[in-house]
Each structure stands twice: as structure tokens, then as C-alpha cells.
GUGU-831202 format. One record per residue (C-alpha): residue in one letter; x, z, y. Coordinates in nm, 3 decimals, decimal comma. Example, Ala and Ser with C-alpha at 12.3 -4.5 7.8 and 13.67 -1.06 7.14 Angstrom:
+---------+---------+---------+---------+
| residuo |    east |      up |   north |
+---------+---------+---------+---------+
|       A |   1,230 |   0,780 |  -0,450 |
|       S |   1,367 |   0,714 |  -0,106 |
+---------+---------+---------+---------+
***
This chain:
+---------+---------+---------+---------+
| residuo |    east |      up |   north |
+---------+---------+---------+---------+
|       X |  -0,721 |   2,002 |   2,292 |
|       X |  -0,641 |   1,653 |   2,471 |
|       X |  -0,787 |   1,366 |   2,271 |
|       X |  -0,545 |   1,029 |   2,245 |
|       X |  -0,785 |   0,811 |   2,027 |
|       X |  -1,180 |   0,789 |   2,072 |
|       X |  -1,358 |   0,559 |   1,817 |
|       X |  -1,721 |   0,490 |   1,837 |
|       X |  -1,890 |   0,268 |   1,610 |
|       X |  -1,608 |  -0,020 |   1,574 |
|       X |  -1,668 |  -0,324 |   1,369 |
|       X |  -1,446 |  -0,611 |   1,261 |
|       X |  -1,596 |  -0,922 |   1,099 |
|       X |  -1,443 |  -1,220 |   1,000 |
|       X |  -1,532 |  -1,584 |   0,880 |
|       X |  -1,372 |  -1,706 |   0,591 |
|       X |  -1,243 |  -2,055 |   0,671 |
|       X |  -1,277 |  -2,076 |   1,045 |
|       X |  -0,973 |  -2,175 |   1,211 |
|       X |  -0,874 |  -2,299 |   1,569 |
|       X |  -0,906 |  -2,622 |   1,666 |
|       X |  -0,552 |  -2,704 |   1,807 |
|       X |  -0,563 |  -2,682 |   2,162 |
|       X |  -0,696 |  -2,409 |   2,400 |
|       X |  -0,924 |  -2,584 |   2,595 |
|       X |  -1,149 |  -2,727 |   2,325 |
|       X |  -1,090 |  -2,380 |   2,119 |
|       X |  -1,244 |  -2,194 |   2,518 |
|       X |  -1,524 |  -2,453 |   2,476 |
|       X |  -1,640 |  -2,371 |   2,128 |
|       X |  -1,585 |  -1,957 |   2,218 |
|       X |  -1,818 |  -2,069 |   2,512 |
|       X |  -2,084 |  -2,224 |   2,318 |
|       X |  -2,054 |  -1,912 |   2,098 |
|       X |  -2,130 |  -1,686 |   2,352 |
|       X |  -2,449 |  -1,918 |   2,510 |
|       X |  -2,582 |  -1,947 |   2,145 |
|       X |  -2,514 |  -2,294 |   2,112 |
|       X |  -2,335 |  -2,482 |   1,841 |
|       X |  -1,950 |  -2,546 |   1,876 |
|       X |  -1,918 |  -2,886 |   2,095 |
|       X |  -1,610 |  -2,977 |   1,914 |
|       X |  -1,784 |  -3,068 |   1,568 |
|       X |  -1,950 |  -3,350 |   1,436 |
|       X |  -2,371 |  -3,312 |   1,314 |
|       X |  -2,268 |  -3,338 |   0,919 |
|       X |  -1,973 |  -3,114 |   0,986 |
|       X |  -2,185 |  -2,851 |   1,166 |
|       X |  -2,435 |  -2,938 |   0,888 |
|       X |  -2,183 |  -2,810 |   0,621 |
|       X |  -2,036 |  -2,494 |   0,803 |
|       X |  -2,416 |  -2,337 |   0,876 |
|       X |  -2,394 |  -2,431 |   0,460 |
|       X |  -2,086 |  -2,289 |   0,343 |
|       X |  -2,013 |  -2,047 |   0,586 |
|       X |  -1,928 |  -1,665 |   0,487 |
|       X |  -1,842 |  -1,361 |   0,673 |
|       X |  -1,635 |  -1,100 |   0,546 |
|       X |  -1,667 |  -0,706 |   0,722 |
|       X |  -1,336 |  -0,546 |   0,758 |
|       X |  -1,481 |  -0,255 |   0,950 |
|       X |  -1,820 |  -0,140 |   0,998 |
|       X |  -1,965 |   0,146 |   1,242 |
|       X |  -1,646 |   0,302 |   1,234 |
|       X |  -1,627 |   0,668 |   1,433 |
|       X |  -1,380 |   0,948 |   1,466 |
|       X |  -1,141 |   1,101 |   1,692 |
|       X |  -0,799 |   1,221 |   1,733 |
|       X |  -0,622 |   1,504 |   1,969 |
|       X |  -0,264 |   1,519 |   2,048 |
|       X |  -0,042 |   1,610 |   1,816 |
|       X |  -0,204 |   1,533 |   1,490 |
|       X |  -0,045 |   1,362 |   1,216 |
|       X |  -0,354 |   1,202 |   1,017 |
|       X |  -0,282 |   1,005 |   0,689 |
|       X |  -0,538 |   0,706 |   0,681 |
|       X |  -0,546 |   0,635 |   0,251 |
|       X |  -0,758 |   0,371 |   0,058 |
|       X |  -0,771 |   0,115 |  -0,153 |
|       X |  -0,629 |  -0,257 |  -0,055 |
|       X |  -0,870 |  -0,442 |   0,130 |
|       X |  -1,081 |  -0,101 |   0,240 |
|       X |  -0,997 |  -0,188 |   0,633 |
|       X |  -0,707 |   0,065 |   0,708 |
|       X |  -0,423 |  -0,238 |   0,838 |
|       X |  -0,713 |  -0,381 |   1,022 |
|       X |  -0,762 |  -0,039 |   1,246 |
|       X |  -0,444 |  -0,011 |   1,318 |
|       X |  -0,385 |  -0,393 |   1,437 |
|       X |  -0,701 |  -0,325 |   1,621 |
|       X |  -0,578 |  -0,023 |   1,780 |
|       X |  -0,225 |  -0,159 |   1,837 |
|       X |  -0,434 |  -0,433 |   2,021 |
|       X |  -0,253 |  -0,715 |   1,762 |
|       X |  -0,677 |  -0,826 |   1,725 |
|       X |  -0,948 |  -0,753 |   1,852 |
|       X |  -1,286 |  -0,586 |   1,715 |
|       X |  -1,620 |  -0,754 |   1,683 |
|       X |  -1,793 |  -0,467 |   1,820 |
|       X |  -1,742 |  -0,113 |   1,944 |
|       X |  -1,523 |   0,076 |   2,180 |
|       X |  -1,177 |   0,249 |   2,139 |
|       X |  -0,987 |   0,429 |   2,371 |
|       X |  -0,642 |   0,544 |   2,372 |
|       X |  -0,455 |   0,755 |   2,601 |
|       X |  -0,092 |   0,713 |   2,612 |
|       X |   0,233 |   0,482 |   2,465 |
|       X |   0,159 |   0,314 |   2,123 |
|       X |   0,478 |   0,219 |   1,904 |
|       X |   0,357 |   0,037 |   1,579 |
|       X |   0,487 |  -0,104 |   1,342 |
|       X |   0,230 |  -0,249 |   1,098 |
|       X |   0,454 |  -0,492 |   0,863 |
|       X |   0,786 |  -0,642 |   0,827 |
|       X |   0,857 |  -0,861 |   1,106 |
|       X |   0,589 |  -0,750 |   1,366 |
|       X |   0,737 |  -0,725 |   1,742 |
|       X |   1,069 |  -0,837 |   1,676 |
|       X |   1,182 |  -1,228 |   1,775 |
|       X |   1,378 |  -1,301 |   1,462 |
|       X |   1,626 |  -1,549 |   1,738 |
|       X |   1,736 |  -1,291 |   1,907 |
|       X |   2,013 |  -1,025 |   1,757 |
|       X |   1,904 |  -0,666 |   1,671 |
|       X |   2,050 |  -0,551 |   1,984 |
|       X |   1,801 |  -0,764 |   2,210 |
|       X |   1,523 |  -0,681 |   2,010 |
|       X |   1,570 |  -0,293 |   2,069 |
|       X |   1,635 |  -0,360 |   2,418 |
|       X |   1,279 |  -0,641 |   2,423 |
|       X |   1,073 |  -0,362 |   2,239 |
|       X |   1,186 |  -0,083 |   2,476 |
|       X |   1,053 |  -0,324 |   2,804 |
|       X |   0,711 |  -0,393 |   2,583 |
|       X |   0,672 |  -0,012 |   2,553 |
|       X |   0,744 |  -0,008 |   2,950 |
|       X |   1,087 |   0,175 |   2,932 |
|       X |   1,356 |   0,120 |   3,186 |
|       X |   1,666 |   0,025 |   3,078 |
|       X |   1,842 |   0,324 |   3,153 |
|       X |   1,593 |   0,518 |   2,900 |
|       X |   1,649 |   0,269 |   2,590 |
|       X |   2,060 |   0,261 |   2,670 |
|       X |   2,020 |   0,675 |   2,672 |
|       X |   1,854 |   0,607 |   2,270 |
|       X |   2,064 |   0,290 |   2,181 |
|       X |   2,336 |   0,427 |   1,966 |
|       X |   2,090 |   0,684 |   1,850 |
|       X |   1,858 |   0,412 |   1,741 |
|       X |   2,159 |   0,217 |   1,592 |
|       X |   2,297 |   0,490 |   1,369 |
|       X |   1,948 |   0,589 |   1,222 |
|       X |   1,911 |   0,248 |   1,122 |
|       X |   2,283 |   0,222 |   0,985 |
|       X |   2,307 |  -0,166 |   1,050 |
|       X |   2,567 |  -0,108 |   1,331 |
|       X |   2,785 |  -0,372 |   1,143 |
|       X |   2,453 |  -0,675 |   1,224 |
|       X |   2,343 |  -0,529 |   1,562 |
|       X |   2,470 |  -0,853 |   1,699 |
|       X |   2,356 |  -1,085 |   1,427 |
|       X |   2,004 |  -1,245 |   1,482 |
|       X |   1,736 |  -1,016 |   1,292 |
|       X |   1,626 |  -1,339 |   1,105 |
|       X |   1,915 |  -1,343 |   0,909 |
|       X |   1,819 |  -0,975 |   0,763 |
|       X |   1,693 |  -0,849 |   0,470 |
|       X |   1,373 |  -0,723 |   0,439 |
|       X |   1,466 |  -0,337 |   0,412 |
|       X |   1,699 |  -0,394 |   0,711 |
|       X |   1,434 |  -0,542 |   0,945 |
|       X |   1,234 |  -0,234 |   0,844 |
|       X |   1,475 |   0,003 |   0,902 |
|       X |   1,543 |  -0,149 |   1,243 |
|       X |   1,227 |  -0,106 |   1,384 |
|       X |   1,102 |   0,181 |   1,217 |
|       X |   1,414 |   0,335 |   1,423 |
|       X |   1,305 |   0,128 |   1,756 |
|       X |   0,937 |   0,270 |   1,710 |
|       X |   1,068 |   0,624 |   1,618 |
|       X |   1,296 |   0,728 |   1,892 |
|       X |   1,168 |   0,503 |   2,183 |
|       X |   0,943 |   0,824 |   2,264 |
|       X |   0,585 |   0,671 |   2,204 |
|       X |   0,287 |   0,961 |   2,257 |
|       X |   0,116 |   0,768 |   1,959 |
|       X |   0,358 |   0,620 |   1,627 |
|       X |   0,150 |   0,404 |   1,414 |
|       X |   0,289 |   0,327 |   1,069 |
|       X |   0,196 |   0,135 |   0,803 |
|       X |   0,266 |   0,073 |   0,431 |
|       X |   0,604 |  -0,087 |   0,547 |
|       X |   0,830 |   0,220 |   0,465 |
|       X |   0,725 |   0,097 |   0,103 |
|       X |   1,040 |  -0,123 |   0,149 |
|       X |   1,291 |   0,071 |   0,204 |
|       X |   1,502 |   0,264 |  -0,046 |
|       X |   1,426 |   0,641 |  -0,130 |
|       X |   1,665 |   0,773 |   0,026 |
|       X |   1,552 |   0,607 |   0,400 |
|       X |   1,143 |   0,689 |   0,284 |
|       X |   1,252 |   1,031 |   0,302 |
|       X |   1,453 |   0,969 |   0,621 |
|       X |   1,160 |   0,855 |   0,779 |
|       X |   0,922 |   1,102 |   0,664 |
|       X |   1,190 |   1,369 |   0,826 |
|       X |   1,189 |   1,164 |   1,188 |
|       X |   0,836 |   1,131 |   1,185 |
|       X |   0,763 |   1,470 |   1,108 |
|       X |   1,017 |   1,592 |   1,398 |
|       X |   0,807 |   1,347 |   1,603 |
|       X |   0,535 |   1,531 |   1,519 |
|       X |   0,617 |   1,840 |   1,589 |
|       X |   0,717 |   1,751 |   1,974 |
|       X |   0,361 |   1,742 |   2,001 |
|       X |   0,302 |   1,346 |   1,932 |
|       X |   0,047 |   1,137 |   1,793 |
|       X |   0,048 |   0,979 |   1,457 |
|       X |  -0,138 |   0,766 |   1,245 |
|       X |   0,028 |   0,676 |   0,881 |
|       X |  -0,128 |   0,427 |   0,631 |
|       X |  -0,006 |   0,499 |   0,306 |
|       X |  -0,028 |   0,458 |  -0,078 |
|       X |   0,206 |   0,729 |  -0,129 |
|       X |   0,010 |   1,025 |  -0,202 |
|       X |   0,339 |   1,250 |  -0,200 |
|       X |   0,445 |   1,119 |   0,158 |
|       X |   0,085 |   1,169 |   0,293 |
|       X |   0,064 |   1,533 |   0,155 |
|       X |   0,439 |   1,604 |   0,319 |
|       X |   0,339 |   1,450 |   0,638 |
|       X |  -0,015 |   1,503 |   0,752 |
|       X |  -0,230 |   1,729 |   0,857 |
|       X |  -0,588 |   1,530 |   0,857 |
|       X |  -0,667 |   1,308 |   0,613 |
|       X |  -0,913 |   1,000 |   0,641 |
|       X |  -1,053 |   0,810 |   0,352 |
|       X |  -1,133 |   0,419 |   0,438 |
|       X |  -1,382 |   0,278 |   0,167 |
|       X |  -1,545 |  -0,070 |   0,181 |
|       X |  -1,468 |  -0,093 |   0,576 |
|       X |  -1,574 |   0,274 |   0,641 |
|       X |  -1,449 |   0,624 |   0,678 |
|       X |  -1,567 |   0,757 |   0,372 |
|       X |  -1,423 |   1,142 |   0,425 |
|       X |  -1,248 |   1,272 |   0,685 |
|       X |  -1,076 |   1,621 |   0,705 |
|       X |  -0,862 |   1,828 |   0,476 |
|       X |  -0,512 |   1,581 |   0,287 |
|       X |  -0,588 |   1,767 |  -0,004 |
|       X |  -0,960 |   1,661 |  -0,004 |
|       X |  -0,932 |   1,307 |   0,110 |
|       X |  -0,660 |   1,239 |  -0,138 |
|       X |  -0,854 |   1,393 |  -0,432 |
|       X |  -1,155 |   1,169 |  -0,304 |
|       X |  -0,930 |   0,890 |  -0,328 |
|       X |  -0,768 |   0,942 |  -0,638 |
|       X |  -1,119 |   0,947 |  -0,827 |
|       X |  -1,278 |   0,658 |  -0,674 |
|       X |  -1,001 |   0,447 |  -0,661 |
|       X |  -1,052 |   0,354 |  -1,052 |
|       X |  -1,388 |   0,225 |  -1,221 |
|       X |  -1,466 |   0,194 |  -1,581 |
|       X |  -1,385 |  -0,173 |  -1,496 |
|       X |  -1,016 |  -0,117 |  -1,433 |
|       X |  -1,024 |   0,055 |  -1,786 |
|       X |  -1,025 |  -0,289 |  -2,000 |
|       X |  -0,870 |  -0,639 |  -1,865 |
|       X |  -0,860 |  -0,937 |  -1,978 |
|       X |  -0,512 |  -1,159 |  -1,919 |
|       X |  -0,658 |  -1,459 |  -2,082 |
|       X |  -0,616 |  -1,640 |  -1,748 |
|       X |  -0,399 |  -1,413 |  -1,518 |
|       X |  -0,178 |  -1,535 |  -1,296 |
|       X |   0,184 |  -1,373 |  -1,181 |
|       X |   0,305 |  -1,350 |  -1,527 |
|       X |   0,653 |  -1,505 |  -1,705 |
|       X |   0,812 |  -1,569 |  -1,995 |
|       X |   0,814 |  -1,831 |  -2,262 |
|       X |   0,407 |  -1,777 |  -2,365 |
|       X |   0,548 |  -1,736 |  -2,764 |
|       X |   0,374 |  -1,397 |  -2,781 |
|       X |   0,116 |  -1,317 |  -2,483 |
|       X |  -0,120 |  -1,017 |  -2,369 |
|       X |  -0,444 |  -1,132 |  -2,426 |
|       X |  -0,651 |  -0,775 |  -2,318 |
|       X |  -0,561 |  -0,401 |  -2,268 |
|       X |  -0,801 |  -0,144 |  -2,277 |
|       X |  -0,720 |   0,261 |  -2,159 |
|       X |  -0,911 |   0,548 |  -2,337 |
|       X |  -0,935 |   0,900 |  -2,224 |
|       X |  -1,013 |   1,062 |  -2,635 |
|       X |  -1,236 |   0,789 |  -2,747 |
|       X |  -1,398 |   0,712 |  -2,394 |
|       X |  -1,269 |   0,382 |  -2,186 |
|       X |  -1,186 |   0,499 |  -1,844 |
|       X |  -0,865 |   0,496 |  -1,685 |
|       X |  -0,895 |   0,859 |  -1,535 |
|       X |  -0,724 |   1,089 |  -1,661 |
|       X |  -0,637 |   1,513 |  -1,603 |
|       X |  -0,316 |   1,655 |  -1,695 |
|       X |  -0,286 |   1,725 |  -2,083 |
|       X |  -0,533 |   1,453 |  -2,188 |
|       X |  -0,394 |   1,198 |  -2,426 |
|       X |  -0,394 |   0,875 |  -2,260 |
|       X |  -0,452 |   0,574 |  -2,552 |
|       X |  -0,383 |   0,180 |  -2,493 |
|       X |  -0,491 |  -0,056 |  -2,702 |
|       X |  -0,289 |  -0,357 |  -2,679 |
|       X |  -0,383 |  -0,691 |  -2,750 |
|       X |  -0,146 |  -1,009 |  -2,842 |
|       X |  -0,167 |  -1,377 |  -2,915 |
|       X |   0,093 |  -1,488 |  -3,107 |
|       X |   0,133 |  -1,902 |  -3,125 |
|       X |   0,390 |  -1,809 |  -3,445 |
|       X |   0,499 |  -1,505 |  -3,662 |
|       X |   0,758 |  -1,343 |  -3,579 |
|       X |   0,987 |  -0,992 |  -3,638 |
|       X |   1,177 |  -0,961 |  -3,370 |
|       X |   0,948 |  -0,819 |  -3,102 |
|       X |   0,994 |  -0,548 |  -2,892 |
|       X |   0,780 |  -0,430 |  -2,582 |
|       X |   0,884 |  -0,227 |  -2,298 |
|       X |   0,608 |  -0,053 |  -2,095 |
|       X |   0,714 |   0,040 |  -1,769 |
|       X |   0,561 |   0,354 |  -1,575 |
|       X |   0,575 |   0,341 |  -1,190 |
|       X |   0,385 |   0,555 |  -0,897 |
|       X |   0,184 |   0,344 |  -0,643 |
|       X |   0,487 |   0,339 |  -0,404 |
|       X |   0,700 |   0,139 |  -0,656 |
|       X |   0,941 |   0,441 |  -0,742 |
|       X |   0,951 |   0,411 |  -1,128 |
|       X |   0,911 |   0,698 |  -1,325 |
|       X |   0,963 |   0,606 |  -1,697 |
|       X |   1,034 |   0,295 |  -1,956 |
|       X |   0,939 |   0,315 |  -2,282 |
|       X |   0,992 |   0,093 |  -2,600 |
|       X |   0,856 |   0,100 |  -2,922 |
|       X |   1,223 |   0,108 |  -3,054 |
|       X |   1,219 |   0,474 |  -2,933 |
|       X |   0,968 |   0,558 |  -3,197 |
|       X |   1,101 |   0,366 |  -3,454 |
|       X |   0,788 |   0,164 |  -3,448 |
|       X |   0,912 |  -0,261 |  -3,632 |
|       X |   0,567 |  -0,509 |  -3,566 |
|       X |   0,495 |  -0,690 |  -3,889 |
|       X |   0,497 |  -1,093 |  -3,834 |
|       X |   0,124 |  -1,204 |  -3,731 |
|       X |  -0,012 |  -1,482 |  -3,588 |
|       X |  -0,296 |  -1,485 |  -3,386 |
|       X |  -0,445 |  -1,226 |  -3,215 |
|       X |  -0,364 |  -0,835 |  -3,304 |
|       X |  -0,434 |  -0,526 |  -3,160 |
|       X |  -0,180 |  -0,237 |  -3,136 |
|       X |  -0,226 |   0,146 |  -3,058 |
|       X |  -0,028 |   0,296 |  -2,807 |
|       X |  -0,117 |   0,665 |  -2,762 |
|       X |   0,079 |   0,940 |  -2,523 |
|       X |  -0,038 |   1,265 |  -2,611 |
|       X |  -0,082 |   1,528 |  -2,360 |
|       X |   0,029 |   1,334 |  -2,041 |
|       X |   0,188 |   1,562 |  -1,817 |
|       X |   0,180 |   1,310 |  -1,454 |
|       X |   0,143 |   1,497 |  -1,124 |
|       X |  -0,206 |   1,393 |  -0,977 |
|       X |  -0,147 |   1,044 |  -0,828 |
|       X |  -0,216 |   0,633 |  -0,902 |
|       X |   0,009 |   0,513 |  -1,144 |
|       X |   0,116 |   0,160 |  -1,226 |
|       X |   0,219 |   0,000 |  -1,556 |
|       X |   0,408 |  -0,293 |  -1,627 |
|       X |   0,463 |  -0,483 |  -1,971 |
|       X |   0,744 |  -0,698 |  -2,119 |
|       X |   0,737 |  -0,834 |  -2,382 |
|       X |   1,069 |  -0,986 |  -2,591 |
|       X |   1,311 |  -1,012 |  -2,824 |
|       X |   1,466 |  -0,692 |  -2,970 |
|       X |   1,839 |  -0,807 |  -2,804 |
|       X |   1,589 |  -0,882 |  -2,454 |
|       X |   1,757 |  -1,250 |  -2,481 |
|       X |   1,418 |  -1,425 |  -2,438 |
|       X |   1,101 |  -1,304 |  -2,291 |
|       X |   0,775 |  -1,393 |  -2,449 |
|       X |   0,545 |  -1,232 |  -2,159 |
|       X |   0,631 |  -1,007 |  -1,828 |
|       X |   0,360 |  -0,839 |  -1,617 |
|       X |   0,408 |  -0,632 |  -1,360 |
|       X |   0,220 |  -0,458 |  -1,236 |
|       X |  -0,069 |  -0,465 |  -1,566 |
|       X |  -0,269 |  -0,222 |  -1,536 |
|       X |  -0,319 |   0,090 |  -1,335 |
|       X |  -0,449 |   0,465 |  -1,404 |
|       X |  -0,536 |   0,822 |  -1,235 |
|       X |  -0,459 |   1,124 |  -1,295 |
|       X |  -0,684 |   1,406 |  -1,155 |
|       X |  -0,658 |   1,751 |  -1,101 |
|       X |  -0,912 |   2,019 |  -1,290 |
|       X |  -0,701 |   2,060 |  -1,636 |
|       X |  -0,753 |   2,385 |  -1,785 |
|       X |  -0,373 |   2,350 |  -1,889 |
|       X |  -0,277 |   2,409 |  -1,535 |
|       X |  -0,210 |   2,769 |  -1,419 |
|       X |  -0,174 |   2,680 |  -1,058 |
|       X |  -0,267 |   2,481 |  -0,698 |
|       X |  -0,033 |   2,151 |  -0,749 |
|       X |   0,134 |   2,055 |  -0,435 |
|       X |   0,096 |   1,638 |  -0,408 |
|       X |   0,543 |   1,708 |  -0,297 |
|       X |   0,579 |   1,897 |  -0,582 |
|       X |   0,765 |   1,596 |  -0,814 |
|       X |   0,616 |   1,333 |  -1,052 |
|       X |   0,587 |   1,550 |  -1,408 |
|       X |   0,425 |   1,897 |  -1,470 |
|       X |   0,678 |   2,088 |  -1,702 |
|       X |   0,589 |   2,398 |  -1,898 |
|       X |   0,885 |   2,562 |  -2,096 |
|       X |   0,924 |   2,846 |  -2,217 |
|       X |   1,038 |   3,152 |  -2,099 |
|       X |   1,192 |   3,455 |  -2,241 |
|       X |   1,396 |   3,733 |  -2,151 |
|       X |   1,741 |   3,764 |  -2,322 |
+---------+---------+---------+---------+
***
């Protein structure tokens, strides 16, 4: 089988801080220097002094190695930071490595986040017609796809309007269609699909997977374990700047799944978080998840998932009421619940208190799952605290409950009813 990608011990390092200098000669001069082991020309003694001080280097790759033939669909997954959007920019040549080789044979569309490749002056009809010449199409080839490429995107009615005046999701859905039908040997996609709506996602995971089965290369970075297991057929695993597993979805995603928690993530403290709103009256001061009477925030299906809740309140008060709200890593929300629904009234308090939240027998589909608080009055016409996302948890496969393989497509609960013949 033809390979299309050859890695071999790629490395990407980066220092924290360092910046050009503002023009490209005195930028070539320091690279220069670099190179001859001297010190950059274009700095003072005590600012030299300072850098070789301060100065820090962060790995976003390191040593790594695989391969991939023609034809596979391989689902890179990992946690944020672990080095999977800087392999693709490096094999979409948007930066270079530090060290290492990679080869690739054949035409690479990417698109790695929302705005890359497209010149927001220029109206979504140039840009399809600019991205077809960077791919090396003729004309003739991208006119044959234009109205094609137009109708998947369904923003016929702002072909003509410059692309900076989009939105978000339509930017995204014009170039995912640009890098989808432009007939690339090798799609690369990243986490961007996580802005459009469900129904497109699942648009796109139908065109790629048609792509894919014309015998093209892809590459697809994702958080959404359900779109990775309907997708791919290879499955990489990126940890700390390294391929951690690579071979079966099913394996790399279960590998995933349980290291992508630590008994860390199972108690936080929100005395000084940031990204939160509301008034401050009544605040989250700390959360912690238990598994029985363990802290951990991993989790199989059937085990009773407990969170203890703790709040500051400045003054007593009745009317609270608290909204948790469930959502899967891709954003798609799943549930909301209050403690209205249980009938549950807080007493007044003042200072801090801790609350009991328990869900007994969880039923979640293996996956990451997000949680969001909000905190307000019981008519929602002021909001003492908002934070979304909290806190996050995992549940695993291996319950005892479960009488069967789960498919990662399969849905977002496990239901058991009962059955009966009448």
C-alpha cells in the first residue's frame, strides 16, 4: 500500500516570549547569529543578560514517528495543548518543525481553524476561486465544482459579500466545502467543525467519509469521540507532545478517555477563577466529584456520580435556585437540571455551605462530559454566579450493568427498559 505521510522523529519547540524584531533584515541577522552560535546582534548586553535569565522553552512535539498509506482516515485525539494542531500546521507547512523530517506525497487541503486560507477582503466567490489556484487547480476544474461547492455550503445568498463580514459558522462552512470537494489526495481537519450546527457536523462527517472512500487521505483532529468512531479507521493518541498509542479507534479513544482526567480534576477550587458572571451575591467557592465515597471524576456506567457543592454567600437568602448544565466535549448539550425538579428549597445561610448533589446510577455513553453551573434567582431575573464550562468528568466502559460492545455512534444515554411479550 502507497504511503502519503512519512514522519520520523519530528520535534517542535518554542520560546515563550520571543518575538520578531520588526523588520526582516535585522530578524535574518539574529536567525544568522543563531545558526553560527552567536548571540542575537540586535540586543543590547543587559537585555541579552535578561533573556539567557528568563528565557523558557516550551515542546509542542517531541520524537514524533508514524506513517500513513492512502486511503486511511486516522482520528488524531488528545487533550488541549498535547501537540495535535501543531502537526497538522506543521504538515500543512503553516510552521515549521525544530527538528525531523516529513514527507508527503500528494495535494493537501486543510483547514485548521476559522479563518485560515481565506482573505477576509475578498467575497466568498474569490476565495473559492484563490484556494482552488493555491491547491494548483486550473480554472476550468474549480468552475466544474463551483456551484457544487456553493450549495454544500448553502451561503449562495453571500457568495458575493466579502467573507469578513461572515459569521463564524459560515466562514466554516465555506471552506470546509472549498477543502472538501476541491479533490485534495490528503483533507486535513481540525476541531473547526466544532462550530457549526449539528445538522452541518453530520454533513461533514458524510462528505468526508465519501472522500474517504474514493480512496483519499485524511487526518481529523477531534474532541468528538462519536465523530472519530463514525469516521476513522486508525486512531492516534497525542500525549504531552507524543504519540502515546497508535492503532485500533476503539483503543485509542478508551486510552484517551481514562487519562484524560486525574484525581486533580476531581476537586477545584473557584476561589479565584476567572470567566465567570453574575452579581457575586452567592458564589462557587469549590466542587468536588465522588465515584461512592472515592474523589475521582471517572466514572463507568451505573455508578452514582456525587457533587459536593460549595457556596459563599455575602447575605441570606431563599430564593436560590441552581441549574447544572450537562454537555458532551463537542458542546452538544445533553441535559439541565434544577433543584426545583426535586423539590429541593435552600434554607437562608450566610457564609460558606456545602450541598450534596448525587445522580444515582448514571447511565452516559462512554465519552468526556462537561458541566456548567448557574446560579440565581428562582424567577432567573438576577444571576448570582455562571460558569461554564465548571467542571468536567469520564465515563468509562467495563460496567457489569452492560450486556453488550457500546458503539462510541450509538447516542449519548444507555437505556434499559423492560421488555415483555403481550
Amino acid at each position: 500500500m502507497k504511503k502519503v505521510i512519512k514522519i520520523e522523529n519530528l520535534s517542535k519547540e518554542y520560546r515563550l516570549g520571543e518575538v520578531g524584531s520588526g523588520t526582516i533584515s535585522r530578524d535574518i541577522n539574529a536567525w544568522w547569529a543563531k545558526i553560527k552560535g552567536k548571540d542575537n546582534p540586535n540586543l543590547r548586553i543587559d537585555q541579552l543578560q535578561e533573556i539567557k535569565k528568563l528565557s523558557e522553552y516550551h515542546k509542542a512535539l517531541s520524537d514524533v514517528s508514524f506513517e500513513v498509506n492512502e486511503g486511511e482516515v486516522v482520528g488524531i485525539i488528545g487533550r488541549n495543548g498535547a501537540g495535535k494542531s501543531t502537526l497538522l500546521k506543521i504538515l500543512s507547512r503553516v510552521t515549521t518543525p525544530t527538528s525531523g523530517l516529513f514527507k508527503v506525497r500528494g495535494r493537501i487541503a486543510s483547514l485548521l481553524e476559522v479563518g485560515t486560507g481565506f482573505n477576509p477582503d475578498l467575497t466568498g466567490r474569490d476565495n473559492i476561486f484563490l484556494n482552488g489556484a493555491i491547491l494548483g487547480m486550473k480554472r476550468s476544474e474549480i468552475k466544474n465544482k463551483f456551484d457544487e461547492i456553493v450549495d454544500f455550503s448553502g451561503v449562495e445568498k453571500f457568495i458575493d459579500t466579502p467573507v469578513k463580514r461572515y459569521s463564524s459558522g459560515m466562514y466554516v462552512r465555506l471552506a470546509f466545502a472549498v477543502a472538501a470537494h476541491l479533490d485534495p489526495e490528503i483533507l486535513i481537519v481540525d476541531e473547526v467543525l466544532a462550530v457549526g450546527d449539528v445538522d452541518f457536523q453530520n454533513k461533514c462527517l458524510g462528505k468526508m467519509s465519501e472522500v474517504s472512500k474514493s480512496g483519499r487521505t485524511i487526518l481529523f483532529v477531534s474532541h468528538n469521540m462519536q465523530a472519530v468512531t463514525q469516521l476513522c479507521t486508525r486512531g492516534i493518541f497525542f500525549e504531552n507532545g507524543s504519540v502515546s498509542y497508535d492503532g485500533g479507534v476503539q483503543e485509542a479513544i478508551k486510552q484517551y478517555l481514562t487519562k484524560s482526567v486525574s484525581s486533580k480534576d476531581a476537586e477545584i477550587d473557584f476561589t479565584n477563577v476567572i470567566g465567570r458572571s453574575g452579581n457575586g451575591s452567592i458564589k462557587v467557592s469549590k466542587i468536588q466529584l465522588f465515584n461512592k465515597d472515592q474523589l475521582t471524576s471517572q466514572f463507568l456506567i451505573g455508578d452514582d456520580l456525587k457533587i459536593k457543592l460549595f457556596l459563599n454567600s455575602k447575605e441570606a437568602t431563599r430564593d436560590i435556585k441552581i441549574a447544572l448544565h450537562f454537555y458532551r466535549y463537542d458542546e452538544s448539550k445533553i441535559a439541565n437540571v434544577e433543584n426545583a425538579d426535586a423539590d429541593f428549597i435552600f434554607d437562608a445561610f450566610t457564609g460558606e455551605k456545602c450541598f450534596e448533589i448525587t445522580f444515582p446510577k448514571i447511565n452516559f455513553y462512554p465519552d468526556t462530559y462537561k458541566v456548567g453551573i448557574t446560579i440565581g434567582t428562582f424567577d432567573w431575573a438576577n444571576c448570582y454566579d455562571k460558569i461554564i464550562p465548571c467542571f468536567e468528568f469520564v465515563v468509562l466502559e467495563g460496567s457489569l450493568l452492560v450486556k453488550r460492545k457500546l458503539s462510541l455512534n450509538g447516542g449519548f444515554i444507555y437505556l434499559v427498559p423492560e421488555w415483555k411479550a403481550v
